[in-house]
C-alpha positions as CSV (number, residue, x, y, z in Angstrom):
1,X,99.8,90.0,160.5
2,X,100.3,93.4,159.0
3,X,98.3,93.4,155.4
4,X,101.0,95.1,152.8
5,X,99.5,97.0,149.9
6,X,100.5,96.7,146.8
7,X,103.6,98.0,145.1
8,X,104.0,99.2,141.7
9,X,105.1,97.4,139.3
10,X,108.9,98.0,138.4
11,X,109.2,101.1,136.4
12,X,110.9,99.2,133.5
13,X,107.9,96.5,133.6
14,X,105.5,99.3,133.0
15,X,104.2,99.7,129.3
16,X,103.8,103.9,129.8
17,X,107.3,103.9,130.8
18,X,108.3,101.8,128.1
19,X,106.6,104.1,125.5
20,X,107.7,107.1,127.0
21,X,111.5,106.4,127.1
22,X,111.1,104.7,123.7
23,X,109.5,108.1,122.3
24,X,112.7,110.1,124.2
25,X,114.8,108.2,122.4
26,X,113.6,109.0,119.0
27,X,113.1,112.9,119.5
28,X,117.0,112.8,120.9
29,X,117.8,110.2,117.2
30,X,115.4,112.9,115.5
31,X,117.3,116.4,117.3
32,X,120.5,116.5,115.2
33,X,118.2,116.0,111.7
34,X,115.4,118.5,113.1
35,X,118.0,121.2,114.3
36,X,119.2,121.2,110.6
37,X,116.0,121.7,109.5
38,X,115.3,124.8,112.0
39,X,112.3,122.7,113.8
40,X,111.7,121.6,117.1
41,X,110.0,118.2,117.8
42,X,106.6,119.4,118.3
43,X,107.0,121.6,115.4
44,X,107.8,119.1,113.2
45,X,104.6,117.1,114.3
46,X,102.3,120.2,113.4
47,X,104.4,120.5,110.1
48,X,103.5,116.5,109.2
49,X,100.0,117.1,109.6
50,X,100.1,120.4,107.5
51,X,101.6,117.8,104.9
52,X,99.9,115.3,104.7
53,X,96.4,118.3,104.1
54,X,96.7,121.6,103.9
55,X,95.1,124.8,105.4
56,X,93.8,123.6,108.9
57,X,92.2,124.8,111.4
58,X,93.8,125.3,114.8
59,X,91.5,123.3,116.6
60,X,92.1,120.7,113.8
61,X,95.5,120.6,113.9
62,X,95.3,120.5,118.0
63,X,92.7,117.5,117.8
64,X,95.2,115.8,115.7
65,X,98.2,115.9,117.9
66,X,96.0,115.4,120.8
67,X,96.9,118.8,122.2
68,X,95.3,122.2,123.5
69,X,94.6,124.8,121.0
70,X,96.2,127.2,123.8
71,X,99.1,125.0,123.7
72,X,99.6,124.7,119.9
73,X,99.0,128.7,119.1
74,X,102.5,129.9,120.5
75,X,103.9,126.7,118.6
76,X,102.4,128.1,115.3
77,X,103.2,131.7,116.2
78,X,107.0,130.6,116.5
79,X,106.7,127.9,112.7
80,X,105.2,131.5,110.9
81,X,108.0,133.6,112.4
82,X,110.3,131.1,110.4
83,X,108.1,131.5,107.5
84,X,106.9,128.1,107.1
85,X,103.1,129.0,107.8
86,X,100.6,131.8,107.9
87,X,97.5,132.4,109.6
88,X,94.5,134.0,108.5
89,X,91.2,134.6,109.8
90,X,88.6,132.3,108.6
91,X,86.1,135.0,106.4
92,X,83.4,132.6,107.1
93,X,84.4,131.9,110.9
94,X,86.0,135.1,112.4
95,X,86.8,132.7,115.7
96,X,88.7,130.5,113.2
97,X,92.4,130.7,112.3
98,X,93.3,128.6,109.0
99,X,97.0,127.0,109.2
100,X,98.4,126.7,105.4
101,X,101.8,126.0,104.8
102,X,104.1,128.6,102.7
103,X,106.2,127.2,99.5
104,X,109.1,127.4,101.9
105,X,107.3,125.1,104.5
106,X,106.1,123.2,101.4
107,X,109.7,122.5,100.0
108,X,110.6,121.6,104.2
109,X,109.1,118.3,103.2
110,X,111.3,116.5,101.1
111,X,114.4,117.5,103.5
112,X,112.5,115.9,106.3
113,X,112.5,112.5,104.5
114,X,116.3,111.9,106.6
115,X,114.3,111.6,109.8
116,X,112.2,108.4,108.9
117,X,115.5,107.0,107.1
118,X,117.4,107.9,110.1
119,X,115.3,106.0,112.7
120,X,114.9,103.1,109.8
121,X,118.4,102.5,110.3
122,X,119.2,103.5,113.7
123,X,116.6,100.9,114.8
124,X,118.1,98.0,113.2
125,X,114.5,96.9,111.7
126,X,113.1,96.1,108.5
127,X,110.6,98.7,107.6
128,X,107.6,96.3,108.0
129,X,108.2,95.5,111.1
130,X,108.6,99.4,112.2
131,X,104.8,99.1,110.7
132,X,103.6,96.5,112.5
133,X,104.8,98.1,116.0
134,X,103.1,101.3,114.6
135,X,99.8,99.6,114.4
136,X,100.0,98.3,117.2
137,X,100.6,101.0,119.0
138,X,98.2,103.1,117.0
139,X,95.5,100.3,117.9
140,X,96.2,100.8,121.7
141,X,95.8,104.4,121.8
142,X,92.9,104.0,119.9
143,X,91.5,102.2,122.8
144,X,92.4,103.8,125.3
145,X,91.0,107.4,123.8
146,X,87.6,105.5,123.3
147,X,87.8,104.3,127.2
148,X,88.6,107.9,128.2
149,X,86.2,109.0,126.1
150,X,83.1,106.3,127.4
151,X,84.4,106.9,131.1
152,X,85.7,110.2,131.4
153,X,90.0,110.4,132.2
154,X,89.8,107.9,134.7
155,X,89.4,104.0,135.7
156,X,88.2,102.4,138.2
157,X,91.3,100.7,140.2
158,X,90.0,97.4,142.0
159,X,92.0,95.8,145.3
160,X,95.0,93.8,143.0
161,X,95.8,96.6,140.4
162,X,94.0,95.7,137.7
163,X,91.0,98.2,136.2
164,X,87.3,98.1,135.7
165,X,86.8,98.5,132.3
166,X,83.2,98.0,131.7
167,X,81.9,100.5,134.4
168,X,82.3,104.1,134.5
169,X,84.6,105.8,137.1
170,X,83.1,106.9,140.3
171,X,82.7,110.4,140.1
Protein backbone atom coordinates (compact mmCIF):
# COMPACT_ATOMS: atom_id res chain seq x y z
CA UNK A 1 0.00 0.00 0.00
CA UNK A 2 1.44 3.22 -1.20
CA UNK A 3 0.99 5.98 1.82
CA UNK A 4 -0.36 9.29 -0.12
CA UNK A 5 0.61 12.63 1.42
CA UNK A 6 -1.59 15.10 1.84
CA UNK A 7 -2.98 17.53 -0.60
CA UNK A 8 -3.80 21.07 -0.19
CA UNK A 9 -6.69 22.08 0.48
CA UNK A 10 -8.65 23.54 -2.66
CA UNK A 11 -7.49 26.97 -3.39
CA UNK A 12 -11.03 28.43 -2.91
CA UNK A 13 -11.32 26.55 0.63
CA UNK A 14 -8.23 28.37 1.70
CA UNK A 15 -8.87 31.55 4.04
CA UNK A 16 -5.43 33.44 2.56
CA UNK A 17 -6.83 32.93 -0.77
CA UNK A 18 -10.11 34.11 0.26
CA UNK A 19 -8.68 37.36 1.73
CA UNK A 20 -6.36 37.93 -0.95
CA UNK A 21 -8.88 37.82 -3.97
CA UNK A 22 -11.38 39.62 -1.69
CA UNK A 23 -8.69 42.50 -1.11
CA UNK A 24 -8.12 42.39 -5.35
CA UNK A 25 -11.34 42.98 -5.70
CA UNK A 26 -11.64 46.12 -3.68
CA UNK A 27 -8.30 47.82 -5.05
CA UNK A 28 -9.91 47.04 -8.79
CA UNK A 29 -13.79 48.72 -7.07
CA UNK A 30 -11.29 51.31 -5.47
CA UNK A 31 -9.00 52.02 -9.09
CA UNK A 32 -11.47 54.13 -11.09
CA UNK A 33 -12.14 56.52 -7.70
CA UNK A 34 -8.31 56.49 -6.81
CA UNK A 35 -7.12 57.27 -10.54
CA UNK A 36 -9.44 60.46 -10.15
CA UNK A 37 -7.83 61.26 -7.25
CA UNK A 38 -4.08 60.97 -8.76
CA UNK A 39 -3.28 57.94 -6.12
CA UNK A 40 -2.28 54.60 -6.36
CA UNK A 41 -3.61 51.94 -3.91
CA UNK A 42 -0.65 51.81 -1.67
CA UNK A 43 -0.51 55.58 -1.80
CA UNK A 44 -3.68 56.00 -0.71
CA UNK A 45 -3.02 53.65 2.39
CA UNK A 46 0.12 55.89 3.43
CA UNK A 47 -2.23 59.00 2.73
CA UNK A 48 -5.06 57.39 5.45
CA UNK A 49 -2.58 57.06 8.00
CA UNK A 50 -1.15 60.67 7.38
CA UNK A 51 -4.97 61.51 8.08
CA UNK A 52 -5.95 60.07 10.59
CA UNK A 53 -2.20 61.89 12.61
CA UNK A 54 -0.04 63.96 11.07
CA UNK A 55 3.81 64.37 10.55
CA UNK A 56 5.11 60.72 10.89
CA UNK A 57 7.93 59.21 10.82
CA UNK A 58 8.96 56.82 8.03
CA UNK A 59 9.50 54.02 10.11
CA UNK A 60 6.01 54.88 11.65
CA UNK A 61 4.24 55.07 8.80
CA UNK A 62 6.10 51.61 7.49
CA UNK A 63 5.14 49.84 10.98
CA UNK A 64 1.65 50.85 10.24
CA UNK A 65 1.13 49.44 6.88
CA UNK A 66 3.15 46.49 7.86
CA UNK A 67 5.82 47.35 5.27
CA UNK A 68 9.66 48.04 4.80
CA UNK A 69 10.85 51.52 5.26
CA UNK A 70 12.96 50.70 1.97
CA UNK A 71 9.77 49.85 0.42
CA UNK A 72 7.64 52.83 1.48
CA UNK A 73 10.48 55.71 0.71
CA UNK A 74 10.08 55.59 -3.17
CA UNK A 75 6.23 55.46 -2.42
CA UNK A 76 6.63 58.86 -0.46
CA UNK A 77 9.18 60.20 -2.97
CA UNK A 78 6.42 59.70 -5.78
CA UNK A 79 3.00 61.28 -3.07
CA UNK A 80 5.71 64.60 -2.60
CA UNK A 81 6.34 64.88 -6.31
CA UNK A 82 2.47 65.31 -6.47
CA UNK A 83 2.69 67.68 -3.75
CA UNK A 84 0.61 66.02 -1.22
CA UNK A 85 3.61 65.58 1.34
CA UNK A 86 7.02 66.78 2.32
CA UNK A 87 9.83 65.45 4.05
CA UNK A 88 12.16 66.92 6.34
CA UNK A 89 14.87 65.93 8.39
CA UNK A 90 14.12 65.35 11.89
CA UNK A 91 16.48 68.44 13.78
CA UNK A 92 16.42 66.22 16.78
CA UNK A 93 17.09 62.79 14.78
CA UNK A 94 19.16 63.57 11.61
CA UNK A 95 18.41 59.52 10.70
CA UNK A 96 14.71 60.62 10.82
CA UNK A 97 12.54 61.80 8.00
CA UNK A 98 9.12 63.39 9.32
CA UNK A 99 6.09 62.68 6.74
CA UNK A 100 3.44 65.77 7.02
CA UNK A 101 0.84 66.22 4.75
CA UNK A 102 0.57 69.58 2.51
CA UNK A 103 -2.96 71.61 2.47
CA UNK A 104 -3.27 70.13 -0.88
CA UNK A 105 -2.87 66.51 0.60
CA UNK A 106 -4.91 67.84 3.48
CA UNK A 107 -8.00 68.91 1.27
CA UNK A 108 -7.33 65.06 -0.72
CA UNK A 109 -9.38 63.91 2.27
CA UNK A 110 -12.75 64.76 1.86
CA UNK A 111 -12.63 63.72 -2.01
CA UNK A 112 -11.53 60.31 -0.87
CA UNK A 113 -14.85 59.90 1.22
CA UNK A 114 -16.31 58.24 -2.53
CA UNK A 115 -14.08 55.19 -1.95
CA UNK A 116 -15.69 53.92 1.37
CA UNK A 117 -19.21 54.94 -0.12
CA UNK A 118 -18.34 53.20 -3.21
CA UNK A 119 -17.47 49.77 -1.60
CA UNK A 120 -20.61 50.46 0.96
CA UNK A 121 -22.72 50.12 -1.95
CA UNK A 122 -20.89 47.98 -4.29
CA UNK A 123 -20.99 45.33 -1.47
CA UNK A 124 -24.53 45.19 -1.06
CA UNK A 125 -24.09 45.36 3.01
CA UNK A 126 -25.26 47.43 5.65
CA UNK A 127 -22.46 49.43 7.11
CA UNK A 128 -22.41 47.41 10.39
CA UNK A 129 -21.98 44.50 9.10
CA UNK A 130 -18.93 45.80 6.77
CA UNK A 131 -17.75 46.53 10.71
CA UNK A 132 -18.20 43.44 11.98
CA UNK A 133 -16.20 41.55 9.06
CA UNK A 134 -13.57 44.40 9.80
CA UNK A 135 -13.15 43.32 13.27
CA UNK A 136 -12.94 40.25 12.59
CA UNK A 137 -10.51 40.37 10.34
CA UNK A 138 -8.62 42.91 12.26
CA UNK A 139 -8.80 40.41 15.33
CA UNK A 140 -7.13 37.58 13.16
CA UNK A 141 -4.31 39.52 12.05
CA UNK A 142 -3.87 40.60 15.31
CA UNK A 143 -3.11 37.03 16.11
CA UNK A 144 -1.33 35.93 13.84
CA UNK A 145 1.31 39.10 14.10
CA UNK A 146 1.54 38.12 17.93
CA UNK A 147 2.32 34.23 16.77
CA UNK A 148 4.86 35.55 14.28
CA UNK A 149 6.06 37.64 16.66
CA UNK A 150 6.31 34.70 19.91
CA UNK A 151 7.65 32.11 17.15
CA UNK A 152 9.48 33.92 14.63
CA UNK A 153 7.66 33.72 10.64
CA UNK A 154 7.10 30.26 10.90
CA UNK A 155 4.88 27.28 12.42
CA UNK A 156 5.43 24.18 13.16
CA UNK A 157 3.47 21.91 10.48
CA UNK A 158 2.49 18.48 12.15
CA UNK A 159 1.70 15.01 9.96
CA UNK A 160 -2.36 16.11 8.98
CA UNK A 161 -1.88 19.86 8.27
CA UNK A 162 -2.75 21.40 11.14
CA UNK A 163 0.01 23.73 13.19
CA UNK A 164 1.73 23.69 16.53
CA UNK A 165 0.76 26.70 18.02
CA UNK A 166 2.11 26.59 21.44
CA UNK A 167 5.75 25.64 20.55
CA UNK A 168 8.26 27.61 18.76
CA UNK A 169 9.33 26.63 15.18
CA UNK A 170 12.33 24.45 14.83
CA UNK A 171 15.01 26.57 13.92
Amino acid sequence: MTEHAPSPQQLEDQLCYGLYSASMAIQRLYRPLLDELGLTYPQYLVMNVLWREDAQTVGTIAQHLALESSTLTPLLKRLETAELVKRLRNPDNERQVIISLTSQGTKLRTQAVCLNAGLLKASGRTPSELDALNQQIRHLRDTLYEQIGRWGTAVEPVEDGAVVADQPAAR
